[in-house]
C-alpha positions in Angstrom: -34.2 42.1 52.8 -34.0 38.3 51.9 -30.6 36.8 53.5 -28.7 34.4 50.6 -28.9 30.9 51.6 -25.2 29.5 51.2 -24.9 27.7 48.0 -24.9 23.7 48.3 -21.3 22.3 47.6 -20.9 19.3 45.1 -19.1 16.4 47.2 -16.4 17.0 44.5 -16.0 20.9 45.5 -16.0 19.8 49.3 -13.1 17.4 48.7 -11.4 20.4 46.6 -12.2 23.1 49.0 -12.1 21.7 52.4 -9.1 21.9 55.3 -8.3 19.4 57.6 -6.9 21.3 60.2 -6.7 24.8 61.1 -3.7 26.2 61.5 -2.8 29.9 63.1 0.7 30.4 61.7 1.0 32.8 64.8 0.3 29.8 67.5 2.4 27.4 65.6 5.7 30.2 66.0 5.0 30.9 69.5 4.9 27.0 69.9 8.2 26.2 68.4 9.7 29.1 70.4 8.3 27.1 73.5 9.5 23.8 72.5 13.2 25.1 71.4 13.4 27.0 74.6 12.9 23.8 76.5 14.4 22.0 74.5 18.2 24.0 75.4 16.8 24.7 78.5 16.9 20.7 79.5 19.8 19.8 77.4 22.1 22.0 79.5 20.2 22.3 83.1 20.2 18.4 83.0 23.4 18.2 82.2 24.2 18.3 85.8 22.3 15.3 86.7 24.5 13.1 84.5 27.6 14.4 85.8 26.6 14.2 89.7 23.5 12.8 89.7 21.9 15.9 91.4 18.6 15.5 91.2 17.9 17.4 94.7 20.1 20.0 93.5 18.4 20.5 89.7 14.8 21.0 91.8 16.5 23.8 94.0 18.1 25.8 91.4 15.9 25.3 88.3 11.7 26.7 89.1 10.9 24.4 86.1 12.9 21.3 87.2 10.2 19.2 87.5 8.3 19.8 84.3 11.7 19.2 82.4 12.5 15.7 84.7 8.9 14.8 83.7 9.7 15.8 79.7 12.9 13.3 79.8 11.3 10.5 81.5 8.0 10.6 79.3 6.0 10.4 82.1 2.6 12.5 82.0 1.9 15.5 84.6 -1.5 13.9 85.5 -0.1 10.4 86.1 2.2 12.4 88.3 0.2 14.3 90.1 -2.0 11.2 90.9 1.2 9.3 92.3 2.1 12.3 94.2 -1.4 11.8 95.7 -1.0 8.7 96.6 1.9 9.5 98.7 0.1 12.6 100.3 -2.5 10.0 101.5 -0.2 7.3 102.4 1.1 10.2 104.7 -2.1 10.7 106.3 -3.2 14.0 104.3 -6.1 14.6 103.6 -6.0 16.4 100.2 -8.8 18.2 98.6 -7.2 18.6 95.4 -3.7 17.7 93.7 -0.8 19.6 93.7 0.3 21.0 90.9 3.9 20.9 89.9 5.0 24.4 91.3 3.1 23.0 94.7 4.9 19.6 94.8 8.4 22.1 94.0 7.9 24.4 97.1 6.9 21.3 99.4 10.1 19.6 98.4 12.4 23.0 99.0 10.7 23.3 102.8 10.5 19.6 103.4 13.0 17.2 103.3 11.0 14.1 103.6 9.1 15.1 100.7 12.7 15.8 98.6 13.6 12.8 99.5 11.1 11.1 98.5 10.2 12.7 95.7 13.9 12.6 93.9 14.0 9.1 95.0 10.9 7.9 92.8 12.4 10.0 90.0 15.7 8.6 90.2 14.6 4.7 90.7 11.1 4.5 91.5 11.3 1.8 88.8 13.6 -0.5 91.1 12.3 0.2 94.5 10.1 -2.6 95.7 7.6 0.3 97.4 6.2 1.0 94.3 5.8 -2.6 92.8 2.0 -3.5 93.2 0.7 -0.2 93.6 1.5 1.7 90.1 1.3 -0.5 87.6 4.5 -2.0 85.5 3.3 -0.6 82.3 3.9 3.4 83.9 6.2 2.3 86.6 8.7 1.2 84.5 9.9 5.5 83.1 10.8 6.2 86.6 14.4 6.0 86.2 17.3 8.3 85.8 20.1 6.0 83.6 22.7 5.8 81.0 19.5 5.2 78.6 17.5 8.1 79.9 20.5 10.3 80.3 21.4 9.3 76.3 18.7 11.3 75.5 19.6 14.2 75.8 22.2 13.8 72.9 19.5 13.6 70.6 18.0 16.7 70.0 14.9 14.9 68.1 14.6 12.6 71.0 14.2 15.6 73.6 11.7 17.7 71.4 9.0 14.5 70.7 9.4 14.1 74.5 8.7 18.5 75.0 6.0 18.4 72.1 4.2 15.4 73.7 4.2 17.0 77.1 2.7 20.3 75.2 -0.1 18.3 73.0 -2.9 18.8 75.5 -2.0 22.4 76.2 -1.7 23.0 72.1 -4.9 21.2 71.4 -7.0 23.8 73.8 -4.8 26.5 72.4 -5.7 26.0 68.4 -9.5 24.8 69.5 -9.5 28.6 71.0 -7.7 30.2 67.7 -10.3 28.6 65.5 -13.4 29.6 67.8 -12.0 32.9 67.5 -11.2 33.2 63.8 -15.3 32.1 63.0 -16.6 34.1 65.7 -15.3 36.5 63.9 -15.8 36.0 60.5 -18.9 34.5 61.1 -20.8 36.4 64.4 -24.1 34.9 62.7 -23.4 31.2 62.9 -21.1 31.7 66.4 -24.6 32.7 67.7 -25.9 29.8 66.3 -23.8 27.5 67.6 -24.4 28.9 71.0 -21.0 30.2 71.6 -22.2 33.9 71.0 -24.9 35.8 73.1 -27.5 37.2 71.0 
């Protein structure tokens, strides 16, 4: 049996026909659950911090504390996780990899040192002279925990560009994985073609 060749678009069709961006109506719910959970979750668990400045105390009782500090600062996980490395070897260790954020968390709950030191270059990092010549201004400068920071998190807007940019790599793979999915399956022929089916 002779297979149909796909018919050849007009540029005019293609403009008329052709999407953008995928979009999985299921992945974009789940996501907005995400980001509105965090979103209350941060407005009141960092309440706290403005009243007593408890950043020690926020990282004991909240498992996610550091993800949400990171969120209100606009600092990225993997610029963290390379400062945090920094400090590892400054303290002789030798590290094979970096710690994620659950890692850095259960350090800081059996070490004090590494609380310390860690709540201190959240708080005002961006003031302490340690820093200064070895992380560069341009990042530096979000490691604070002020009336400006704090003012945040009176602006509901303000504290879900800060969640959704924190989620935008995670999202990205997430929808790049819908869409493989959705032609796979629709189309097992040209997935195989494209190499991401086994014949």
């Amino acid at each position: 049996m002779e297979t149909q060749k796909p018919m050849k678009l007009s540029k005019e069709e293609f403009i008329k026909t052709v999407k953008m961006f995928y979009i999985d109506d299921a992945l974009e719910q789940s996501y907005e659950n995400t980001v509105a959970a965090r979103v209350s979750k941060m407005q009141t668990g960092l309440i706290g911090i403005a009243i007593n400045n408890a950043v020690q105390t926020y990282v004991r009782v909240e498992k996610d504390a550091l993800d949400n500090l990171l969120s209100l600062l606009n600092i990225s996980t993997e610029r963290f996780k390379r400062i945090i490395t920094m400090l590892r070897l400054e303290k002789g260790h030798q590290p094979e990899g970096e710690w994620e954020l659950s890692t850095m968390r259960n350090h800081m709950l059996a070490d004090s040192e590494w609380m310390n030191e860690v709540s201190d270059l959240l708080t005002n990092g961006g003031n302490n002279p340690k820093y200064q010549g070895v992380i560069p201004p341009f990042y530096l400068e979000n490691f604070k925990i002020d009336i400006t920071t704090l003012g945040r998190l009176a602006n509901i807007d303000d504290i879900r560009r800060l969640v959704k940019k924190k989620l935008e790599g995670q999202y990205s793979n997430k929808i790049g994985d819908s869409y493989l999915k959705t032609v796979t399956k629709k189309s097992p022929k040209y997935a195989r073609c494209k190499g991401w089916l086994h014949p």
